[in-house]
Backbone atoms as SQL, in Angstrom:
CREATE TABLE atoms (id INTEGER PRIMARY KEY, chain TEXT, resi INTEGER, resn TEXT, atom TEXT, x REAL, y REAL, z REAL);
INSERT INTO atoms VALUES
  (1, 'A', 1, 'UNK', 'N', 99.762, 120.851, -50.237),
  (2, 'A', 1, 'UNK', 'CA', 99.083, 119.650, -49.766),
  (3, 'A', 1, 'UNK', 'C', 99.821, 118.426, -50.314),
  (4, 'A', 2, 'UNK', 'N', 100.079, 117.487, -49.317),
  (5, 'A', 2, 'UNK', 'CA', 100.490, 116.168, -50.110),
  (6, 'A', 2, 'UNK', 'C', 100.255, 115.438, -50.581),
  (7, 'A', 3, 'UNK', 'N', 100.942, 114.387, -51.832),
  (8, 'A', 3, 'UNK', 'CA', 99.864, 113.466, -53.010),
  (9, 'A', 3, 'UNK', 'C', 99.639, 112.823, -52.046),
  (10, 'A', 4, 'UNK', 'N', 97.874, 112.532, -52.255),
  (11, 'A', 4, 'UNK', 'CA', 97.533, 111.483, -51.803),
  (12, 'A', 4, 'UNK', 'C', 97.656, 110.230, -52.175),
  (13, 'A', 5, 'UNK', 'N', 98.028, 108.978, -51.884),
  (14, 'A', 5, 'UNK', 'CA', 98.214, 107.768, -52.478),
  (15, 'A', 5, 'UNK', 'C', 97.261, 106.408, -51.954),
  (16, 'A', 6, 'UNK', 'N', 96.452, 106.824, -51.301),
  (17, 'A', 6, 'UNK', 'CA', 95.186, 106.019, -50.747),
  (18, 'A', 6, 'UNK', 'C', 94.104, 106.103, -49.938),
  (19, 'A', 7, 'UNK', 'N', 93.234, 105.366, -49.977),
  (20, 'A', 7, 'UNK', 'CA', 92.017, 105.584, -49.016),
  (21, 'A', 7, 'UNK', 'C', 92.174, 104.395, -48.161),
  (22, 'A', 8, 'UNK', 'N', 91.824, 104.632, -46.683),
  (23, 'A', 8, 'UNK', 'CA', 91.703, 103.573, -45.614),
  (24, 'A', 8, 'UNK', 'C', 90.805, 103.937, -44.915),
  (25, 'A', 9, 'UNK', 'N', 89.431, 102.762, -45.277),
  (26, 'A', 9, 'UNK', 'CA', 88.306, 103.154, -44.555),
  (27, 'A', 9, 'UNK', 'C', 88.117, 102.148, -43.275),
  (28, 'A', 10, 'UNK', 'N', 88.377, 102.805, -42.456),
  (29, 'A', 10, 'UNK', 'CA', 88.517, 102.373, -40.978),
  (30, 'A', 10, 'UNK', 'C', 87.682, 101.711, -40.499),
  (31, 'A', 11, 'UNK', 'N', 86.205, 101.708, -40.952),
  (32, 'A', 11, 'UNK', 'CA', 84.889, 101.551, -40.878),
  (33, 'A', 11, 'UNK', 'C', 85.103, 99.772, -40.700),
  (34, 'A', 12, 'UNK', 'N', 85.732, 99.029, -41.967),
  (35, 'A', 12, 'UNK', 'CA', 86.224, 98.175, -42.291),
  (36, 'A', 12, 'UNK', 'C', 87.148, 97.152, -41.207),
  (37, 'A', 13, 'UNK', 'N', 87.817, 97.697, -40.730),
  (38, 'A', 13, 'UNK', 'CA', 88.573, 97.311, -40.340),
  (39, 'A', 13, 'UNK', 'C', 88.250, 97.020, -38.415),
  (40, 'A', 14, 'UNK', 'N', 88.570, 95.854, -38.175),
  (41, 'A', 14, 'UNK', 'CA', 88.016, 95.037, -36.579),
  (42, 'A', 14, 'UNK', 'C', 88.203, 96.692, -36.083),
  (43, 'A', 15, 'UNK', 'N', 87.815, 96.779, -34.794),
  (44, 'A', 15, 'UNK', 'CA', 88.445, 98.049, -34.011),
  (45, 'A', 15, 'UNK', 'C', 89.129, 97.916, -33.135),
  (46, 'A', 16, 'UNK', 'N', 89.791, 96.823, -32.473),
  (47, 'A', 16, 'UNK', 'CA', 91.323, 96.656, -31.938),
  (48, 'A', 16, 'UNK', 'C', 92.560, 96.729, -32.803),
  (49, 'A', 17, 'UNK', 'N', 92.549, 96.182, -34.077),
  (50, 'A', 17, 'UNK', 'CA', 93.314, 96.884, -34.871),
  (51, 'A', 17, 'UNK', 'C', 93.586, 98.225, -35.776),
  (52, 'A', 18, 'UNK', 'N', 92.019, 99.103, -35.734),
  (53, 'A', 18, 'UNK', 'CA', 92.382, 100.225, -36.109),
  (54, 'A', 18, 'UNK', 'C', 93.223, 101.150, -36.154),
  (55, 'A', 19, 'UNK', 'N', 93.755, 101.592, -34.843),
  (56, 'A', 19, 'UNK', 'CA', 95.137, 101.982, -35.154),
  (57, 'A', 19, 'UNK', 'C', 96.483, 101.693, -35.374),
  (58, 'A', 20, 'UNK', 'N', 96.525, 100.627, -34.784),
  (59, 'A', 20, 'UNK', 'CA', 97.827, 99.458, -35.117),
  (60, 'A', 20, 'UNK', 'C', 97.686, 99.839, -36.956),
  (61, 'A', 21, 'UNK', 'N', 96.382, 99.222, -37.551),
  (62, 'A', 21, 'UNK', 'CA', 96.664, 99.657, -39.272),
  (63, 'A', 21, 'UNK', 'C', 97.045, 101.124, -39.681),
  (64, 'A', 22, 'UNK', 'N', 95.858, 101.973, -38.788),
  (65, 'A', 22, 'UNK', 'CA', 96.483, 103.401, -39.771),
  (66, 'A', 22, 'UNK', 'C', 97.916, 103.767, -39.064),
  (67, 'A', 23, 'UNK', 'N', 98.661, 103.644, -38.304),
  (68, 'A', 23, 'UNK', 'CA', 100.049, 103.851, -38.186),
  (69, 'A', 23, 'UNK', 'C', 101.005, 103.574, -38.919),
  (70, 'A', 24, 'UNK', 'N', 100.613, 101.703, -39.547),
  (71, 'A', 24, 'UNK', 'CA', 100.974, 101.038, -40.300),
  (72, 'A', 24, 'UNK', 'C', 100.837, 101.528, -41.636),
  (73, 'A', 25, 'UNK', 'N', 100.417, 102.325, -42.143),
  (74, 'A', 25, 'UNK', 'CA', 99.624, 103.245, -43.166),
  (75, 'A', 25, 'UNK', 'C', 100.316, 103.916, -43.708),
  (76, 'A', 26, 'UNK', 'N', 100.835, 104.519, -42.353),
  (77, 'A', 26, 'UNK', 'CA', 101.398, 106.305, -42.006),
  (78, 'A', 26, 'UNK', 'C', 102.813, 105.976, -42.284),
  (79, 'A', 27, 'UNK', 'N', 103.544, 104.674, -42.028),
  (80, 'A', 27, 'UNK', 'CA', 104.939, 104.463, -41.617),
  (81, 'A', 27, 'UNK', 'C', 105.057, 104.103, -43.117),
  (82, 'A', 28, 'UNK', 'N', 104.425, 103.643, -43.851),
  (83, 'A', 28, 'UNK', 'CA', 104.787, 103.106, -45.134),
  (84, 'A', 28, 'UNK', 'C', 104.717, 104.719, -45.920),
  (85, 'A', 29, 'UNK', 'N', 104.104, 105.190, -45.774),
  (86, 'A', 29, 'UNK', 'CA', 103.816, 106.595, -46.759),
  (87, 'A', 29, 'UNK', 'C', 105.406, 107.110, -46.916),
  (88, 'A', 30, 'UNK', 'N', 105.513, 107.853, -48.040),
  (89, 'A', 30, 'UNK', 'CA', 106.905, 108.385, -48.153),
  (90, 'A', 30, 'UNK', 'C', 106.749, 109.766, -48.026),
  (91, 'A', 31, 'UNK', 'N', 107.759, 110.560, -48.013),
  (92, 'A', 31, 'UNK', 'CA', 107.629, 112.054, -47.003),
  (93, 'A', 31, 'UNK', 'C', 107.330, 112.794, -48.289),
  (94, 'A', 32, 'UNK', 'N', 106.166, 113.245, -48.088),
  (95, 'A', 32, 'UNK', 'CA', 105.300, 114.100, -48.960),
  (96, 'A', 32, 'UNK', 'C', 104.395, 113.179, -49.322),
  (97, 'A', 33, 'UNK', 'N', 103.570, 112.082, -49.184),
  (98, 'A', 33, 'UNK', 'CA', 102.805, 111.488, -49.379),
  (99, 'A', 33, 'UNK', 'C', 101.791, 111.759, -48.121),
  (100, 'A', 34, 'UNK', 'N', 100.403, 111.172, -48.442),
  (101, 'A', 34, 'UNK', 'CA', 99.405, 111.262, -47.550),
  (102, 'A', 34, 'UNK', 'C', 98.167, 110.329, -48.076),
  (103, 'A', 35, 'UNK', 'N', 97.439, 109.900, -47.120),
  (104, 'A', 35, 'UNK', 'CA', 96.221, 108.885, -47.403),
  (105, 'A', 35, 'UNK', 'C', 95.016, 109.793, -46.467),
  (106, 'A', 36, 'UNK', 'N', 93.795, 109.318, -47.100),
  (107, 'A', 36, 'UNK', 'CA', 92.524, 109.366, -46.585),
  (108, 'A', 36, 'UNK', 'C', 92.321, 109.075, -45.854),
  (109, 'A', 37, 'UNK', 'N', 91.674, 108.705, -44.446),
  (110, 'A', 37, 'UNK', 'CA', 90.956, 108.127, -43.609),
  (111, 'A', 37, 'UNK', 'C', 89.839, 108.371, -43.455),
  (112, 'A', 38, 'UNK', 'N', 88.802, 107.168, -43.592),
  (113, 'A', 38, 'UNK', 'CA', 87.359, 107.639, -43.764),
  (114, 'A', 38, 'UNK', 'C', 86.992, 106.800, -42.079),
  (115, 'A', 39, 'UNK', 'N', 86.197, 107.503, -41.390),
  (116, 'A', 39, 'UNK', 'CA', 85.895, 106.607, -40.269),
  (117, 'A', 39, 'UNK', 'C', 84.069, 107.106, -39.975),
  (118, 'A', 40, 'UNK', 'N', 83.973, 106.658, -38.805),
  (119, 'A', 40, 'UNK', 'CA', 82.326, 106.747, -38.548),
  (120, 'A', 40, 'UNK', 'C', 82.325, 107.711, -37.507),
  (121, 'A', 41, 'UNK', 'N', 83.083, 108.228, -36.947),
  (122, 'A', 41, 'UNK', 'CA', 83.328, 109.408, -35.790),
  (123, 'A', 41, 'UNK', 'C', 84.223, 110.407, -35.827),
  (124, 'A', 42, 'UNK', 'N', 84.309, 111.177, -35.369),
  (125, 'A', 42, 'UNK', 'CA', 85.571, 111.932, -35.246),
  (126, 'A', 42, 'UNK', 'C', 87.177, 111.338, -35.004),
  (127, 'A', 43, 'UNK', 'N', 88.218, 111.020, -35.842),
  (128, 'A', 43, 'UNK', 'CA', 89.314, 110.844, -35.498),
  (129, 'A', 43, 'UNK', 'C', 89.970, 110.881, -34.139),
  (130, 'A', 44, 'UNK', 'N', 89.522, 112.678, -33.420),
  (131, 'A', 44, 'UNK', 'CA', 90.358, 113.619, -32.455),
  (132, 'A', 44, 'UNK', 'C', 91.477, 112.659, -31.853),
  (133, 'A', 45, 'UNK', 'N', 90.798, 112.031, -30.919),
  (134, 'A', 45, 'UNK', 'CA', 91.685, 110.687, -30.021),
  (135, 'A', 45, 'UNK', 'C', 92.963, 109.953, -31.031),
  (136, 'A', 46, 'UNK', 'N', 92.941, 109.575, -31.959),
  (137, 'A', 46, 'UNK', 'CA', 94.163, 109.024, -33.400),
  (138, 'A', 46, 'UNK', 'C', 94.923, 110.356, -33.536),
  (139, 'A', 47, 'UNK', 'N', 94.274, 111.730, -33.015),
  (140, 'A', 47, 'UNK', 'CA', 95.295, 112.732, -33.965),
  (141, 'A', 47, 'UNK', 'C', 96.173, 113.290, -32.679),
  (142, 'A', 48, 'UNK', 'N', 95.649, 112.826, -31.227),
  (143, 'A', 48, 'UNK', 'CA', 96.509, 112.979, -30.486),
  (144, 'A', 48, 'UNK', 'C', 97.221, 112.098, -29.992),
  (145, 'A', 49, 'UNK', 'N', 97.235, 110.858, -30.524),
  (146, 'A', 49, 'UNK', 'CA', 97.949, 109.775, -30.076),
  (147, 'A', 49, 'UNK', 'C', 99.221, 110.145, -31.257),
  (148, 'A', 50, 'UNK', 'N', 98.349, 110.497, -32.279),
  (149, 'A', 50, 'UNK', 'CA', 99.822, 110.482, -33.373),
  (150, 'A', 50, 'UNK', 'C', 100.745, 111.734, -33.198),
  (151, 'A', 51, 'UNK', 'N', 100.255, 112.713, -32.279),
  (152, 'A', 51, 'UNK', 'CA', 100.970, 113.870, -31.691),
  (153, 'A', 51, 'UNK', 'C', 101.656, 113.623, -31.170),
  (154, 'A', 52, 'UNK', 'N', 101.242, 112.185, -29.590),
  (155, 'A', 52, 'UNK', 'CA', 102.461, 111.863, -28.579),
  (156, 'A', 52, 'UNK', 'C', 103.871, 111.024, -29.004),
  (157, 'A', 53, 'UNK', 'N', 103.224, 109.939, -30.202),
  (158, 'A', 53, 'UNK', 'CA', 103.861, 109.162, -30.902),
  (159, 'A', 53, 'UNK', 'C', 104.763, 109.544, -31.829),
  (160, 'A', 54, 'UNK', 'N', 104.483, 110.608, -32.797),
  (161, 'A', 54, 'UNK', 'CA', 105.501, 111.489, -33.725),
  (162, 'A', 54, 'UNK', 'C', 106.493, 112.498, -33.414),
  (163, 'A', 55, 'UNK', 'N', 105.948, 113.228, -32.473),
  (164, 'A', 55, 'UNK', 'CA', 106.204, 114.327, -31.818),
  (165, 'A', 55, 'UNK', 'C', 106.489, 115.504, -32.998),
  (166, 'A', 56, 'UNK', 'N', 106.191, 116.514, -32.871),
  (167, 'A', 56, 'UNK', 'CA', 106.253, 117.858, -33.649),
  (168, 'A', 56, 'UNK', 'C', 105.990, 117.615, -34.861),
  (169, 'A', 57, 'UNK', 'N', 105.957, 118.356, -35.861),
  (170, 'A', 57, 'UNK', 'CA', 104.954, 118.010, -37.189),
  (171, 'A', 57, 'UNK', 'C', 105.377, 117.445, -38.258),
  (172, 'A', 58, 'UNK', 'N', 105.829, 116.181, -37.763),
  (173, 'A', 58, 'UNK', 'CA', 106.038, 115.169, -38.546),
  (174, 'A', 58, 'UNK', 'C', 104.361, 114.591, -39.399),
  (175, 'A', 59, 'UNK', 'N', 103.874, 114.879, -38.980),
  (176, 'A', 59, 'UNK', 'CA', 102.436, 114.705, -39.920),
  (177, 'A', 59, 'UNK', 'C', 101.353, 115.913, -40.414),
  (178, 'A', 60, 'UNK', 'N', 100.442, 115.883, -41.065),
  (179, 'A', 60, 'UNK', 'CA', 99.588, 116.640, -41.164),
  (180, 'A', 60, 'UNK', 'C', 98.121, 115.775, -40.920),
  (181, 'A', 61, 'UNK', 'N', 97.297, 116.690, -41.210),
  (182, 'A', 61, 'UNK', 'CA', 95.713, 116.770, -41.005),
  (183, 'A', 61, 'UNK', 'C', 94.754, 117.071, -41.436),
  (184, 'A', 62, 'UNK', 'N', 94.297, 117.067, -42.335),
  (185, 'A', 62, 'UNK', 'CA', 93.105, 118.196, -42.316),
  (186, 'A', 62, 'UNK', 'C', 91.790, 117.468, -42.801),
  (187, 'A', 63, 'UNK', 'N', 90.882, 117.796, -42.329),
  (188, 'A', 63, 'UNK', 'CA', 89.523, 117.370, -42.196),
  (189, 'A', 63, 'UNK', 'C', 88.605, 117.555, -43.475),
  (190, 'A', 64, 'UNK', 'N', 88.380, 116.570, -44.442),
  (191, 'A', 64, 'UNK', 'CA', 88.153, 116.822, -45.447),
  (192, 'A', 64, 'UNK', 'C', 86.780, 116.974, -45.570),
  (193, 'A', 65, 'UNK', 'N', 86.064, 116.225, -44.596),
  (194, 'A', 65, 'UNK', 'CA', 84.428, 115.792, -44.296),
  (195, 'A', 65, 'UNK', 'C', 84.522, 115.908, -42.581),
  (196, 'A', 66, 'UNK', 'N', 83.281, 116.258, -42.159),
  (197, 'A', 66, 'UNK', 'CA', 83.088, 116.191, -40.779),
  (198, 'A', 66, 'UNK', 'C', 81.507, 116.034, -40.489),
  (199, 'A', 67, 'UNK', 'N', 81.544, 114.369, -40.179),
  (200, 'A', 67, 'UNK', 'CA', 80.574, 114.124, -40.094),
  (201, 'A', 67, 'UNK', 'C', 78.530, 114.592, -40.893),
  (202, 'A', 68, 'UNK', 'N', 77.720, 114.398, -39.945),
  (203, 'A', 68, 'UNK', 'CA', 77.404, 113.456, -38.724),
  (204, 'A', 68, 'UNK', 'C', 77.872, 111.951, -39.089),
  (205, 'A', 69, 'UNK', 'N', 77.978, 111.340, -40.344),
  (206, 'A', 69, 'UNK', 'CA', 77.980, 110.134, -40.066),
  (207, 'A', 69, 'UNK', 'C', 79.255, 110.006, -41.079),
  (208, 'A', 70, 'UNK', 'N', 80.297, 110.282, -41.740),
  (209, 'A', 70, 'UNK', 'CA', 81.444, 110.387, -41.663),
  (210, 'A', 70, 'UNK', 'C', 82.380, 111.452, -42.140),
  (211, 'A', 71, 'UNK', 'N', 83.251, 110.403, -41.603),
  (212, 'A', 71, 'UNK', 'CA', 84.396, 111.420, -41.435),
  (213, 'A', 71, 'UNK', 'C', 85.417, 111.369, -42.261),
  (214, 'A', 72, 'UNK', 'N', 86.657, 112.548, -42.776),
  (215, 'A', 72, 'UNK', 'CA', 87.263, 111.811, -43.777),
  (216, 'A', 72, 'UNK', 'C', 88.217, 113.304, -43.654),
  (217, 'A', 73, 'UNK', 'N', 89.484, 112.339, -43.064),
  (218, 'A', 73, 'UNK', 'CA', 91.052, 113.230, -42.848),
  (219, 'A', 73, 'UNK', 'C', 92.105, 113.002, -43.876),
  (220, 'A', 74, 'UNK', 'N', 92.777, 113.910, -44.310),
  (221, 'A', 74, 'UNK', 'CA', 93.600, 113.508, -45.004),
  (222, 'A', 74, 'UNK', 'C', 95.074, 113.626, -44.182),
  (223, 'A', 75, 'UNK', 'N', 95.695, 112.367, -44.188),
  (224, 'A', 75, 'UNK', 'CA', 96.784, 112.612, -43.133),
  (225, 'A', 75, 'UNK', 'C', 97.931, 112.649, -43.509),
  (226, 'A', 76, 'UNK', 'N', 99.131, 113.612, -43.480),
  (227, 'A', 76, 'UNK', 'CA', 100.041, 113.569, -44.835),
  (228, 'A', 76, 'UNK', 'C', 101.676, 112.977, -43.860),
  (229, 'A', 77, 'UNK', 'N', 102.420, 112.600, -44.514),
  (230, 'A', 77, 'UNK', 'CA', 103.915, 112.833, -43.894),
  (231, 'A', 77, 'UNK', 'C', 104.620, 113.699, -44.318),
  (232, 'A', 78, 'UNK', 'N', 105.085, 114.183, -43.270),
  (233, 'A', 78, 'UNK', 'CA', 106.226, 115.767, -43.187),
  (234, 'A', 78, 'UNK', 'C', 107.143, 115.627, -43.426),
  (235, 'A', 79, 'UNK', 'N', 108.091, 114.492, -42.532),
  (236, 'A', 79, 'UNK', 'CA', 109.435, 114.396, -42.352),
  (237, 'A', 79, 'UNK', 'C', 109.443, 112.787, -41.891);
């Protein structure tokens, strides 16, 4: 699993810029690093945008909390 080096609670943050930030997040992380994302819904939609956008497993995932009322991924860099 990769060090984590922060929490970004999405919750926080306007929601036209939500993903514009956690990308911004993701691009700063160094390869083997990873951050939290805490949000109020399911991610799914962010983890396939970052599928089309990265392509192959340049990131990780895994669902640390799942709901009902939040959520909380840990999203790592691969490569």
């Amino acid at each position: 699993m990769p060090d984590t080096v922060s929490e970004l609670d999405a919750r926080k943050i306007p929601h036209q810029q939500r993903h514009e930030t956690i990308f911004r997040t993701y691009d700063n992380l160094k390869v083997g690093e990873s951050f939290i994302l805490i949000n109020d819904h399911d991610p799914k939609p962010l983890r396939y945008q970052m599928a089309a956008v990265l392509q192959g497993d340049k990131f990780s995932w895994e669902y640390l909390e799942e709901g009902p009322n939040v959520w909380k991924v840990q999203i790592g860099k691969n490569s």
